[in-house]
VOLUMMAR-290993 format. One line per 2 residues: number of its first residue (from 1); their letters; for each residue x, y, z of C-alpha. Coordinates in nm, 4 decimals, always signed. Layout:
N
NUM = A = X,Y,Z  ...
! end
This chain:
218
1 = XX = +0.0526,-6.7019,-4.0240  -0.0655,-6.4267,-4.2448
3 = XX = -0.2058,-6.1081,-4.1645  -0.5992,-6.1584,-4.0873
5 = XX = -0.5102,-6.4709,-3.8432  -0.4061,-6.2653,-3.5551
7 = XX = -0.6829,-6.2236,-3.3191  -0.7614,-6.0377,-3.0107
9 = XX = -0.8088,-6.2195,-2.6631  -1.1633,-6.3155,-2.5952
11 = XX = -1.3266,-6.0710,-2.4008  -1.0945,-5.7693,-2.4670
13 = XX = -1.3308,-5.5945,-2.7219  -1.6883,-5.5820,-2.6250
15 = XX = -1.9395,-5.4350,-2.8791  -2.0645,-5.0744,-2.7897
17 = XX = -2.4357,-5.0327,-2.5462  -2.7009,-5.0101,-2.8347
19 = XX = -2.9779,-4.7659,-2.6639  -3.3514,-4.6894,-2.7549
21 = XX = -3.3632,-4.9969,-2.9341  -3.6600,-5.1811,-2.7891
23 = XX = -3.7494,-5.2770,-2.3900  -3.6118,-5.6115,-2.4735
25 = XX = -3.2691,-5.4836,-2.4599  -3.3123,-5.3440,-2.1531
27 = XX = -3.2076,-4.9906,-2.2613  -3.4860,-4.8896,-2.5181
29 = XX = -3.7637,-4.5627,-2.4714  -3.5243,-4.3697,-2.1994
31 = XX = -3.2514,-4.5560,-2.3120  -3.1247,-4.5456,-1.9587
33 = XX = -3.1587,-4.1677,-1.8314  -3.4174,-4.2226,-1.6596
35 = XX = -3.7595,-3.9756,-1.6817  -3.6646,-3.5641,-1.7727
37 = XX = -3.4666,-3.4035,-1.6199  -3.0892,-3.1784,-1.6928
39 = XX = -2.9152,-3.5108,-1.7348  -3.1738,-3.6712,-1.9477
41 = XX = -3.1696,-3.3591,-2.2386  -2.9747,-3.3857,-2.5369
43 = XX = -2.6782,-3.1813,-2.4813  -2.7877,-3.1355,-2.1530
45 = XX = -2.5238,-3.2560,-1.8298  -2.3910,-3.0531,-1.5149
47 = XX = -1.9752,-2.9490,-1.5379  -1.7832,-3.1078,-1.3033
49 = XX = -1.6986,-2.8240,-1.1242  -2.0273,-2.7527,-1.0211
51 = XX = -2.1369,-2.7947,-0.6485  -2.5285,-2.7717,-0.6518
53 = XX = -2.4881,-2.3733,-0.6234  -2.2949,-2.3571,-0.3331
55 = XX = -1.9554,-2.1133,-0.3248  -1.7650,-2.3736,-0.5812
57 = XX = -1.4082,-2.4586,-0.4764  -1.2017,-2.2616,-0.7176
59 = XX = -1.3905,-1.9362,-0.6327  -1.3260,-2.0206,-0.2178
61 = XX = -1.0134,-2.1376,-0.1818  -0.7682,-1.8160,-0.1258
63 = XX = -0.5175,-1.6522,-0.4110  -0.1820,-1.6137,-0.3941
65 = XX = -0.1032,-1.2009,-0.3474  +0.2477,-1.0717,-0.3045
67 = XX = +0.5748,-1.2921,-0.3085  +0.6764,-1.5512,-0.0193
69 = XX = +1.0492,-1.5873,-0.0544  +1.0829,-1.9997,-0.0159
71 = XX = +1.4579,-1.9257,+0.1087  +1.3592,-1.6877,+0.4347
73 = XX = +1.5273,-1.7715,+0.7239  +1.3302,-1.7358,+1.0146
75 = XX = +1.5154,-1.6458,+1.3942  +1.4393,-1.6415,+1.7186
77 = XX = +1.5588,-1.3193,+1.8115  +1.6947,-1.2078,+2.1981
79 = XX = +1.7774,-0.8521,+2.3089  +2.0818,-0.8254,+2.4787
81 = XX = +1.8951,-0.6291,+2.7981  +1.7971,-1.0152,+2.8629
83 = XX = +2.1491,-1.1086,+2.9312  +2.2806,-0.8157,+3.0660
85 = XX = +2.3140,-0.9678,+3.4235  +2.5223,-1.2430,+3.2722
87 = XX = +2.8741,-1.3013,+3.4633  +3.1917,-1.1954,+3.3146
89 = XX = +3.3547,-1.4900,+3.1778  +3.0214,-1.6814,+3.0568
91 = XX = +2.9576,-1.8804,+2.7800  +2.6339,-1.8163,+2.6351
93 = XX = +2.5294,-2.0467,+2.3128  +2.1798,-2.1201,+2.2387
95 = XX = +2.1239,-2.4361,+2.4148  +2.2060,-2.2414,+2.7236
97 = XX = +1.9492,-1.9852,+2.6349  +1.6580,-2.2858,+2.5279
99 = XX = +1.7877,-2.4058,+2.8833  +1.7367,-2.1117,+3.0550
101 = XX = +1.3558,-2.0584,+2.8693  +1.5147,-1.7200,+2.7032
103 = XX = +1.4127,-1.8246,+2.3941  +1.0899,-1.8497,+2.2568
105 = XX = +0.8703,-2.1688,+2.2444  +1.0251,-2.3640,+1.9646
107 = XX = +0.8376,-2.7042,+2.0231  +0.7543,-2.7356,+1.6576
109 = XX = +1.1025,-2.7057,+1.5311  +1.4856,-2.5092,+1.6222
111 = XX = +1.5550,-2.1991,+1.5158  +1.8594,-1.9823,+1.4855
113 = XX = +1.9096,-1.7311,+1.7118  +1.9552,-1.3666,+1.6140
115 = XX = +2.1076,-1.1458,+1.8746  +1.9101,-0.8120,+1.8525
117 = XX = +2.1086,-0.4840,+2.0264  +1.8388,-0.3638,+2.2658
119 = XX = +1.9408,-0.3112,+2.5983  +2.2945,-0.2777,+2.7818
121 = XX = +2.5343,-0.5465,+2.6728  +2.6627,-0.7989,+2.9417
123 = XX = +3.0343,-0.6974,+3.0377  +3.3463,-1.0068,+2.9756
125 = XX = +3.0709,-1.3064,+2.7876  +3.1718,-1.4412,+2.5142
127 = XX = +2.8026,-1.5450,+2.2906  +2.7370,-1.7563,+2.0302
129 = XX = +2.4694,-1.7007,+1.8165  +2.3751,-1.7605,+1.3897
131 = XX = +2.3207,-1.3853,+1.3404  +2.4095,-1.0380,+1.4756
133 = XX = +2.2971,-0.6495,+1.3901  +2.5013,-0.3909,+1.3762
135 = XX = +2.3884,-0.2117,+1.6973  +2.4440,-0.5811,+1.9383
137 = XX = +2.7841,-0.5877,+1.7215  +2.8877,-0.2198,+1.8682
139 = XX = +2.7573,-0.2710,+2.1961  +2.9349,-0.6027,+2.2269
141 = XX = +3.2453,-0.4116,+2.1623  +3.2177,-0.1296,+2.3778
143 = XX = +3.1451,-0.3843,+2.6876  +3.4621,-0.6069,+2.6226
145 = XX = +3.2388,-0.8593,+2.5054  +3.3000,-1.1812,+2.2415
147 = XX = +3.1052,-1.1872,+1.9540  +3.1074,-1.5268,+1.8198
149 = XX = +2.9099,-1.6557,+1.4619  +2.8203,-2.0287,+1.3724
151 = XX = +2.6482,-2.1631,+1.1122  +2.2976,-2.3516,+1.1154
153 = XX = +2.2224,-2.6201,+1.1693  +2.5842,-2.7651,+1.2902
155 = XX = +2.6745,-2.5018,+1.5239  +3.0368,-2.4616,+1.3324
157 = XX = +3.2049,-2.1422,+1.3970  +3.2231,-1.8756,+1.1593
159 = XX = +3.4631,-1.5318,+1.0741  +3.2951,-1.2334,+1.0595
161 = XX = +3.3036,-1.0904,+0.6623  +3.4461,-0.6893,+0.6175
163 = XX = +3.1281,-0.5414,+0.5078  +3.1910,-0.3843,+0.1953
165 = XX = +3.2389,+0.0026,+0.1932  +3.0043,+0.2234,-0.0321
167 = XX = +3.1868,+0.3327,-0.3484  +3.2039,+0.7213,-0.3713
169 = XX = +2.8829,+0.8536,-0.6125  +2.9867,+1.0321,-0.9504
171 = XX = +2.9721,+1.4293,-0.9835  +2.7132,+1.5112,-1.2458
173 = XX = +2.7335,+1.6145,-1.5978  +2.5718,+1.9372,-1.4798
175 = XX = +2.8750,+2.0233,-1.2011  +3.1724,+1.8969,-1.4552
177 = XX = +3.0340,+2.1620,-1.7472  +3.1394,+2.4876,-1.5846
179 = XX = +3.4700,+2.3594,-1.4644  +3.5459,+2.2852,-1.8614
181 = XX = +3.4091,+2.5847,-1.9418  +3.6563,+2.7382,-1.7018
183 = XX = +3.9310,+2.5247,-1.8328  +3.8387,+2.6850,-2.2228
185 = XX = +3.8596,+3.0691,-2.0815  +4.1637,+3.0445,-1.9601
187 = XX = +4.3494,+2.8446,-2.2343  +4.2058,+3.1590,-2.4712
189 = XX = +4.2735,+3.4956,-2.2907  +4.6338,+3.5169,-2.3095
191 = XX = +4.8651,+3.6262,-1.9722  +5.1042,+3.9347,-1.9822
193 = XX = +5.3852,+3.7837,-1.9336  +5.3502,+3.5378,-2.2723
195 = XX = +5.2927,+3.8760,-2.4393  +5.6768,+4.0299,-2.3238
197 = XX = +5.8632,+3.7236,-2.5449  +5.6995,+3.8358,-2.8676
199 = XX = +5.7522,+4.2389,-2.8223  +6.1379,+4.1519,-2.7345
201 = XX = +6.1488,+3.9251,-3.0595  +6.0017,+4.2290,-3.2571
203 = XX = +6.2349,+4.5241,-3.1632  +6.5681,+4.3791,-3.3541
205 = XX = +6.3556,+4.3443,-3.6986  +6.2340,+4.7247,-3.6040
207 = XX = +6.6319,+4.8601,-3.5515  +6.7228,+4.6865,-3.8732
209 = XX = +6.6235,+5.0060,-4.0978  +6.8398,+5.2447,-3.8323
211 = XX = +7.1217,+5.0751,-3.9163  +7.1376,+5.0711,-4.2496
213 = XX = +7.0973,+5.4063,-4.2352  +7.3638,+5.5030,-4.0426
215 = XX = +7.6425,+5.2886,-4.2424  +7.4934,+5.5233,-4.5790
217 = XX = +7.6312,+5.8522,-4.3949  +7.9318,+5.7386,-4.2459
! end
């Protein structure tokens, strides 16, 4: 076999449509675009984003504005006023409050619940629930009440985290300067009492000459 007997399969390469060649080939004068026309122009042909002049799809459809956070959790919140005629002792999870129709219609699909703190809080319950604020937290607290958190989907139960405390903000630049300035003004101006050590230190170099003086006569 050398290199020009290869061959490709009958029927895989068909010669290009020859047009305006004659009616006998069935393509000649209009060479198939039929009579005038956009699409029969050299050069000529409609984009394919182009409707006929209606409102074209791209200019329609709506733009994205803002930011949609794909990790939102979405809850189905509850006041506690709504349970505040709960007994002392009761157990209140969410299936008991999709039982009781406290919760809003969630047909489509669950939802965690969110305990919100308006209203009084029910007295001796003990409530489970995937999220709390701050206010249902306090007012659970003040009644005697159980706070209890579990995670989503499973229901597990979950300890509260120690929210973490502010850190203190930094004085100024502006409020530190005069305290160094301070500092400076009273490491120059010298106290009274460092000036007594150097006068007693003078007065024996001072007597020196009286002496002297006094051995000469005797």
């Amino acid at each position: 076999m050398k290199l020009h007997d290869p061959q490709p399969r009958p029927g895989s390469h068909q010669p290009p449509r020859r047009l305006g060649r004659g009616h006998g080939s069935g393509r000649g004068k209009t060479a198939g675009r039929g009579t005038k026309g956009q699409k029969s122009r050299a050069g000529g042909g409609i984009p394919a984003w182009f409707e006929g002049g209606q409102t074209p799809l791209h200019i329609r459809t709506p733009k994205l504005h803002g930011f949609k956070n794909r990790f939102r959790v979405e809850y189905a919140p509850l006041n506690l006023g709504r349970l505040s005629e709960a007994a002392a002792g009761t157990l209140i999870t969410p299936d008991v409050l999709r039982h009781d129709q406290l919760l809003r219609d969630q047909k489509t699909r669950p939802m965690p619940v969110k305990i919100l703190g308006g209203g009084d809080a029910p007295r001796g319950v003990t409530i489970h629930a995937h999220a709390f604020t701050r206010s249902a937290l306090a007012k659970l607290a003040e009644a005697g009440s159980t706070a209890q958190l579990i995670s989503w989907p499973d229901g597990a139960p979950i300890e509260f985290e120690p929210e973490a405390k502010p850190e203190p903000k930094a004085r100024s630049k502006r409020a530190a300067k005069p305290a160094a300035d301070d500092a400076t003004d009273e490491e120059e101006a010298p106290t009274a009492e460092e000036d007594a050590p150097a006068a007693d230190e003078a007065s024996p170099v001072e007597d020196e000459p009286a002496a002297a003086e006094s051995e000469g006569e005797s």
